[in-house]
C-alpha positions as a Markdown table, in Angstrom:
| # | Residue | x | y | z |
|---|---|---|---|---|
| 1 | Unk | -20.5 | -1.1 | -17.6 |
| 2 | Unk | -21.4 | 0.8 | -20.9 |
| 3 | Unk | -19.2 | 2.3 | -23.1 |
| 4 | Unk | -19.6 | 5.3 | -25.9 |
| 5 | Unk | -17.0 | 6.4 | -27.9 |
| 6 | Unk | -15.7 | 8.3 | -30.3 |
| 7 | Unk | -12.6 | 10.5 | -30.9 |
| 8 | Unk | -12.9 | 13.4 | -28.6 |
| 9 | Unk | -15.3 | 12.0 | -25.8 |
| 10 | Unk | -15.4 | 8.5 | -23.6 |
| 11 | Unk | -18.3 | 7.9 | -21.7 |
| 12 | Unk | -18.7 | 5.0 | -18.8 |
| 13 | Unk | -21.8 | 4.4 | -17.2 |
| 14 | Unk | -21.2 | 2.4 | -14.0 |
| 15 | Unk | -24.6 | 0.9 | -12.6 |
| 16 | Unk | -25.1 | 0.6 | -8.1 |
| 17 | Unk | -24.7 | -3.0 | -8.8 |
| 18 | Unk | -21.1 | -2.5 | -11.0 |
| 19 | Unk | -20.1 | -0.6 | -8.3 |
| 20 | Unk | -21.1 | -2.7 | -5.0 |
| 21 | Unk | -19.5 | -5.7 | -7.3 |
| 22 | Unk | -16.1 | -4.2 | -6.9 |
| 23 | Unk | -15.9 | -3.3 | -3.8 |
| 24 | Unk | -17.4 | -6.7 | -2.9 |
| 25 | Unk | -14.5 | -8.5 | -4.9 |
| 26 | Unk | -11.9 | -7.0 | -2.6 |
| 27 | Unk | -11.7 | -3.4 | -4.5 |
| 28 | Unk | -11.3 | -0.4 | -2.3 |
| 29 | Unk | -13.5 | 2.9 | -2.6 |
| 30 | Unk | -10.5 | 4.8 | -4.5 |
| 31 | Unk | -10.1 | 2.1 | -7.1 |
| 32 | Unk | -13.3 | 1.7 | -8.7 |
| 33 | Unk | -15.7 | 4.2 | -10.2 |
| 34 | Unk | -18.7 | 5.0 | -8.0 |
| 35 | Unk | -22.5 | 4.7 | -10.1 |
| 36 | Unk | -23.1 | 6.8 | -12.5 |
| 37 | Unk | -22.0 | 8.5 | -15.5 |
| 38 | Unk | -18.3 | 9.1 | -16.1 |
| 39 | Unk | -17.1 | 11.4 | -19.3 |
| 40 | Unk | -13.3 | 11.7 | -20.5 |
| 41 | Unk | -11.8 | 13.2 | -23.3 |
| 42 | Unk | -9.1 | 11.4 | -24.8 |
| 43 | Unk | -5.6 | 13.2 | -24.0 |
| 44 | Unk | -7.2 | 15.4 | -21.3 |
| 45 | Unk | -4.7 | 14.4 | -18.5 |
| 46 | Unk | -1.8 | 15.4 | -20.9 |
| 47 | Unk | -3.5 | 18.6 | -21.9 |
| 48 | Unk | -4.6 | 20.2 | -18.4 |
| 49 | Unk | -1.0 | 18.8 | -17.0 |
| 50 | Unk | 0.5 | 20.8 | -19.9 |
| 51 | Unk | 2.5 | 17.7 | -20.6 |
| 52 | Unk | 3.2 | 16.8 | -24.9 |
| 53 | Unk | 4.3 | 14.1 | -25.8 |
| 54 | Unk | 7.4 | 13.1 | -27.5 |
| 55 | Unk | 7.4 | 13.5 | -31.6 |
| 56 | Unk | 6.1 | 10.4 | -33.9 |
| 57 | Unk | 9.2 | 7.9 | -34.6 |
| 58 | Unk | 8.0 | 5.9 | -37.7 |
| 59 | Unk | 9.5 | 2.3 | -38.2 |
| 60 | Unk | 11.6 | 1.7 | -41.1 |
| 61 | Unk | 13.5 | -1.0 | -42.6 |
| 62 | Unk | 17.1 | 0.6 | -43.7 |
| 63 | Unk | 20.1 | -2.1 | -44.8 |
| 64 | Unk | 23.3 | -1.2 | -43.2 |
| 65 | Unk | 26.7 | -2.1 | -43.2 |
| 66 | Unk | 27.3 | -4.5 | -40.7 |
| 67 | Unk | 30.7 | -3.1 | -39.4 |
| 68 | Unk | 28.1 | 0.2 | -39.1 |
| 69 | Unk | 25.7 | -1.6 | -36.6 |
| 70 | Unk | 28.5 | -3.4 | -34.8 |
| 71 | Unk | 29.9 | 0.2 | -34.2 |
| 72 | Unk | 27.0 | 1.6 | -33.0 |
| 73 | Unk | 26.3 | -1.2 | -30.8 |
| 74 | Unk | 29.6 | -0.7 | -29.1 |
| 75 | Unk | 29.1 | 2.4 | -28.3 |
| 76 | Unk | 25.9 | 1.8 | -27.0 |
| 77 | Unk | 25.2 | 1.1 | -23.3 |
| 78 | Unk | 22.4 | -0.6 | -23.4 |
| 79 | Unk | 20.5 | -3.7 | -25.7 |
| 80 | Unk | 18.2 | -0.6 | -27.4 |
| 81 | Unk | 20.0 | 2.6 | -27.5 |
| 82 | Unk | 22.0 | 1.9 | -30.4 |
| 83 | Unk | 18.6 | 3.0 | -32.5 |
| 84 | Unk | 19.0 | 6.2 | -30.3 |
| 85 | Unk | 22.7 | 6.2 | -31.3 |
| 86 | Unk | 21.6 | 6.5 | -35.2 |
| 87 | Unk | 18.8 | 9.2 | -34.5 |
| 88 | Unk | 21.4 | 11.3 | -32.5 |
| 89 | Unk | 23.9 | 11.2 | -35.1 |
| 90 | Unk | 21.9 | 12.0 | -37.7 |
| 91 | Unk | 20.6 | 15.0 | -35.9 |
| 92 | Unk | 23.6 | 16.2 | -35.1 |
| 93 | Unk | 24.7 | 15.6 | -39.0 |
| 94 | Unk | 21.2 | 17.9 | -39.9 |
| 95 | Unk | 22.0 | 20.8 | -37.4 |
| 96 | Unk | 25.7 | 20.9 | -38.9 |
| 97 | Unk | 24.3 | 20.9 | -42.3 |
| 98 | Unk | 21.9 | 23.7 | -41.1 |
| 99 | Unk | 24.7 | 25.6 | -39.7 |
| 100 | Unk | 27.2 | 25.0 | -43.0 |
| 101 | Unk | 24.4 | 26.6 | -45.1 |
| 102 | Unk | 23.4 | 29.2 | -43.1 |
| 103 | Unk | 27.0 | 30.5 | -42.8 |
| 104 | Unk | 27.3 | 30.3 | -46.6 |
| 105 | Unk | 24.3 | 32.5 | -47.0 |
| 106 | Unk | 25.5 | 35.1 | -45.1 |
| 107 | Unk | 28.8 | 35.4 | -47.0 |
């Protein structure tokens, strides 16, 4: 099976023998590519199923208080969500800043 690349475009060229390979190890029709060339563009599935994808989260290092991250990991249901516990909370902190200032530039 060749491969070409680059950021846009994928293209797999499957050979008769590729193909008959596959199917001979066990592989039905539907799971294999039959011969020939194959294109795909990288995020096309997502695009033409009108599907985005969920903002960037960077990693960061941040020191907190421990009695902070024992809190949070309380409240939290499960192993993880305390890190969603922080991000909701600060949200909520940036929309009720949003709404503080935009009230005091309408008096």
């Amino acid at each position: 099976m060749n491969k070409e690349s680059n950021t846009e475009e994928i293209i797999v060229d499957v050979t008769e023998e590729e193909y008959k390979s596959d199917l001979a190890r066990g592989l039905h029709e539907d799971e294999v590519m039959k011969a020939g060339r194959h294109k795909f563009r990288r995020g096309g599935f997502l695009t033409r199923h009108g599907i985005t994808s969920d903002p960037a989260k960077i990693r960061i290092s941040v020191d907190i208080d421990l009695d902070i991250l024992n809190y949070f990991k309380e409240r939290a249901s499960h192993a993880d969500s305390y890190k969603t516990e922080f991000n909701d909370i600060l949200r909520e902190l940036i929309e009720t800043e949003k709404n503080v200032l935009s009230s005091a530039e309408i008096k």
